[in-house]
C-alpha positions in Angstrom: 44.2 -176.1 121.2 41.4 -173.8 120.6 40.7 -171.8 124.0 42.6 -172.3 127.2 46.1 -174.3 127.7 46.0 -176.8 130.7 46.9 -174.8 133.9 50.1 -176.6 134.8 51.2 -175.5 131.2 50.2 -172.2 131.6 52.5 -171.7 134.9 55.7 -173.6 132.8 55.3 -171.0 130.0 55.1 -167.7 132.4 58.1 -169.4 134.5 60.4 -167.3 133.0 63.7 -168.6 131.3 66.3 -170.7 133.3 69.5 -169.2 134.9 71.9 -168.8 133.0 75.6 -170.5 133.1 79.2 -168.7 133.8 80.5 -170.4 130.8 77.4 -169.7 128.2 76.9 -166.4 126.2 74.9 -163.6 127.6 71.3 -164.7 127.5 68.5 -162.8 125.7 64.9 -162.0 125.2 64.0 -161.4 122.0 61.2 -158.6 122.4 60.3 -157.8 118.8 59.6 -160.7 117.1 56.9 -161.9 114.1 56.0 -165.1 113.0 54.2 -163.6 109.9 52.2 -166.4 107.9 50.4 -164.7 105.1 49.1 -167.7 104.6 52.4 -169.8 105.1 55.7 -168.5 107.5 58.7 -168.3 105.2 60.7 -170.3 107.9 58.9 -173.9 109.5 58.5 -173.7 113.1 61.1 -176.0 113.7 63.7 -173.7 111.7 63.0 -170.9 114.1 62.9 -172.5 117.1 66.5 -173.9 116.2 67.1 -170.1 115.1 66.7 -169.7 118.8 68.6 -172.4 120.2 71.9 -170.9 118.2 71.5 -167.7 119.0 70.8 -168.2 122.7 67.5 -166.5 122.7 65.5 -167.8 126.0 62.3 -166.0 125.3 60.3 -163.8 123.1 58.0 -161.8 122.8 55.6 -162.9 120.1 53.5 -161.2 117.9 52.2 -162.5 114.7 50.0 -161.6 111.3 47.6 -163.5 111.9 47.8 -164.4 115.5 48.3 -167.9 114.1 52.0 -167.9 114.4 52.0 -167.1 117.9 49.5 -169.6 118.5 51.8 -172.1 116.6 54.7 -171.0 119.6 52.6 -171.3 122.3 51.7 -174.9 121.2 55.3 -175.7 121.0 56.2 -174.3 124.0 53.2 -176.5 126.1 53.9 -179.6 123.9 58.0 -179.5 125.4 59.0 -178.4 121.6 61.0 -175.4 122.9 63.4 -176.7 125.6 64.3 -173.2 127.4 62.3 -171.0 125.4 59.7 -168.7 126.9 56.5 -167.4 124.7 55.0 -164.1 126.0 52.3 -163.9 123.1 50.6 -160.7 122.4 47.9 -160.1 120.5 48.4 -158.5 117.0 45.4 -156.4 115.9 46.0 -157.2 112.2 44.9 -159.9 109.8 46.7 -159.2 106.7 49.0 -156.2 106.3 46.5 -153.6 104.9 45.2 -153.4 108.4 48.6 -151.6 109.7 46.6 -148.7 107.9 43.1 -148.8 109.0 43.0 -151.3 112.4 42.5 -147.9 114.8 39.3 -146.7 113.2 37.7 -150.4 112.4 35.7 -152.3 115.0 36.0 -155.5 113.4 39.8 -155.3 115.2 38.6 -154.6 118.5 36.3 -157.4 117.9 39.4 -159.5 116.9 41.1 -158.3 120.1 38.3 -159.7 122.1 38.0 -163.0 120.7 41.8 -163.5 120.9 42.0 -162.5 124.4 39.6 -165.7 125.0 42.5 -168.0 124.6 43.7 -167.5 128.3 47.2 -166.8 127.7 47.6 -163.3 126.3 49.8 -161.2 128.0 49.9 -157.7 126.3 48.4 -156.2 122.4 50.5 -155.4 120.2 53.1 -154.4 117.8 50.5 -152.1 116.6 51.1 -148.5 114.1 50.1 -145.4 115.1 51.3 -142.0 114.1 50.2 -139.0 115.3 45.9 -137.9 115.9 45.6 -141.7 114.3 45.6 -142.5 118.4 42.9 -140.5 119.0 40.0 -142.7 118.0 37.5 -144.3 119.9 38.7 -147.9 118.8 42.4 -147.0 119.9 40.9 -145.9 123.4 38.9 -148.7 123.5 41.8 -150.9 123.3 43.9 -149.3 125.7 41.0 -149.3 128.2 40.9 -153.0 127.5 44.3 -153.7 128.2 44.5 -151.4 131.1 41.2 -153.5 132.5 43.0 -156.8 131.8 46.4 -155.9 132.9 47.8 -156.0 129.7 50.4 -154.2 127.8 50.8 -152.1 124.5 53.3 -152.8 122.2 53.1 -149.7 120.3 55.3 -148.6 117.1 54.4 -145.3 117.1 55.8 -141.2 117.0 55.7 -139.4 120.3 52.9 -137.8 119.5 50.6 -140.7 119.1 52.4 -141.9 122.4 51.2 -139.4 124.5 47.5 -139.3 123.2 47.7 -143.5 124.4 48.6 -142.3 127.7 46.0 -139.7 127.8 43.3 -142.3 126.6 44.8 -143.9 129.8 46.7 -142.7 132.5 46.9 -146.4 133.7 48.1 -147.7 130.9 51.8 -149.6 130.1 53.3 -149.2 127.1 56.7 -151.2 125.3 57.7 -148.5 122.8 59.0 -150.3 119.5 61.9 -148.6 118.3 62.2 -146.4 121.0 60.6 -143.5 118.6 62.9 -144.0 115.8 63.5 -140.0 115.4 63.2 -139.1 118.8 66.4 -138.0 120.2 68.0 -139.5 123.7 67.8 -136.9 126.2 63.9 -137.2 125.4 63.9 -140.5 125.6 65.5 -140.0 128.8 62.9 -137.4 129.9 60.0 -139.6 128.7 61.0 -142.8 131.1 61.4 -140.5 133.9 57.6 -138.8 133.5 56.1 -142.9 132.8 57.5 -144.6 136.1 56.4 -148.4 135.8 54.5 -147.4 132.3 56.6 -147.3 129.7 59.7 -149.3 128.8 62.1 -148.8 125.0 62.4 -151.7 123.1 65.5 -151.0 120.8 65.2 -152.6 117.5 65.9 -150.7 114.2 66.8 -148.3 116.6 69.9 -145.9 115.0 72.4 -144.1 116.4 72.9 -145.8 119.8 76.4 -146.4 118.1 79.6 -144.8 116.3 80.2 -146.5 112.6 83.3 -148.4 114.6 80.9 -150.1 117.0 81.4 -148.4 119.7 78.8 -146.9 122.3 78.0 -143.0 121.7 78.1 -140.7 124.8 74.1 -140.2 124.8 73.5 -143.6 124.5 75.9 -145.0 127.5 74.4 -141.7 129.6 71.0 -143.4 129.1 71.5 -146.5 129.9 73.5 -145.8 133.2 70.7 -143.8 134.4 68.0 -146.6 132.8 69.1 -150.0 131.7 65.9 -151.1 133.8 63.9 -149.7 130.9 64.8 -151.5 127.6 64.2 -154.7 126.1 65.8 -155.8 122.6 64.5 -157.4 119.5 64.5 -158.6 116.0 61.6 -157.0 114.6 61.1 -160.1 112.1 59.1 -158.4 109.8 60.4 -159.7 106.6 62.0 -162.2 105.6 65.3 -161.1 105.2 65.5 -160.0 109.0 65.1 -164.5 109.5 68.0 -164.3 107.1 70.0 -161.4 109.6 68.6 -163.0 112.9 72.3 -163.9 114.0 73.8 -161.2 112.8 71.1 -158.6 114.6 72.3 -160.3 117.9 75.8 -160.5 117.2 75.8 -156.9 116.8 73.5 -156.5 120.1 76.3 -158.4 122.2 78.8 -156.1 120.5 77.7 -152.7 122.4 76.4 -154.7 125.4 79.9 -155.7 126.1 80.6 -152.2 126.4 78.4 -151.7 129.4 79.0 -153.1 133.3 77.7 -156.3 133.4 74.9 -155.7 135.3 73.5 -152.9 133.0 73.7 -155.5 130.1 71.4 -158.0 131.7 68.8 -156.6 132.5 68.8 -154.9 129.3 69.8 -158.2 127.2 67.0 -160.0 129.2 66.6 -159.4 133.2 64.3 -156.4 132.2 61.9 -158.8 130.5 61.5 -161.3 133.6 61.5 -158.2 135.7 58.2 -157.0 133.3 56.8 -160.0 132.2 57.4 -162.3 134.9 54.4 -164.9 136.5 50.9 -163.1 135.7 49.4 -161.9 139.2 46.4 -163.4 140.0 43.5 -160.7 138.4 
């Protein structure tokens, strides 16, 4: 498959994952996830897809170094591979690692970003580093106008700071926040989602703090998500290969403090919020 999947699998793969059953564990979307291959993925395809199987996850969001991997996903996922398993691929400005470093001031990546977006299927760029002025380059607002034009979104790991500037490159554009900010704090968080609307959603991995060293839900953290549990998304972040290793236990510990919550706060966080974002692509 070199440019464009047939139509009919196309529509399967943006269907959205199935209900779920009363009697099987809380369902989720996996919203941070690699499939790294520099030049060969640790795991075999058929490793992680049974990864995903055990560990109930019903979709991901897929972002790979090179974009291979994701390719590799969607192929599975139009051949009838991945029974269950829906593939919202992003496109991942890097080619090897040394371009976390340098992507937002080379136009060989936005060149990369343009060929990629060819394929048909692409729903959103991203993860992507940026960390501070970094954002404010040309090639950085180029790319947000891009997605912005295409009705894409940025999946940005990034500081506040650099945040901001993507919104200022774009008032129009939409933004999944990896991490959440790492060091920012959850009343800002808090004020952040309130001043995006409809623009910019947390996506929780490596994210500290959002519980005590027993477990259990902090105040902060239980405040937030009553007043926005229609604003996160949860993921792996796959990065190396020792998180492949962890992938059960990163979810296990997810279902721990989702328990916590009403039941219809954990959903949407655990993987309504992803349908409700990444559901059938509008006609453009």
């Amino acid at each position: 498959m070199r440019a464009f999947l047939p139509i009919a699998a196309i529509a399967l793969l943006f269907a959205g994952p199935p209900a779920t059953r009363a009697d099987e564990p809380l369902e989720i979307f996996d919203a941070h996830m690699h499939y790294n291959q520099e030049p060969n993925p640790f795991y075999p395809l058929d490793k992680v897809l049974e990864l995903y199987r055990t560990n109930r996850i019903t979709g991901v969001l897929a972002t790979s170094r090179p974009n291979k991997g994701t390719h590799q996903l969607m192929e599975a996922a139009a051949a009838g591979k991945a029974p269950g398993l829906w593939v919202v691929p992003f496109i991942r400005p890097y080619r090897v690692r040394p371009d976390i470093q340098t992507w937002f001031n080379d136009p060989s990546i936005f060149e990369l970003i343009r060929e990629e977006y060819k394929r048909g299927y692409y729903r959103g760029i991203g993860e992507f580093h940026l960390y501070g002025k970094s954002a404010d380059t040309e090639w950085v607002k180029k790319a947000v106008d891009f997605a912005v034009e295409r009705n894409l979104f940025l999946h940005c790991h990034c500081d506040e700071e650099a945040l901001l500037i993507l919104f200022r490159h774009n008032a129009k554009a939409r933004i999944v926040w990896a991490h959440t900010g790492f060091s920012t704090d959850p009343k800002r968080v808090g004020k952040l989602l309130d001043e995006h609307k409809g623009a910019l959603w947390g996506e929780l991995s490596y994210r500290s703090g959002i519980t005590t060293g027993d477990g259990k839900l902090t105040g902060e953290w239980r405040a937030l998500f009553a007043k926005h549990s229609d604003r996160f998304l949860l993921g792996s972040d796959t990065w190396i290969n020792e998180r492949w290793f962890s992938y059960a236990a990163i979810f296990k510990s997810y279902r721990g403090w989702l328990a916590q919550l009403p039941p219809d706060q954990a959903k949407r966080i655990a993987s309504g919020n992803a349908v409700a974002i990444f559901g059938p692509r509008r006609t453009e």
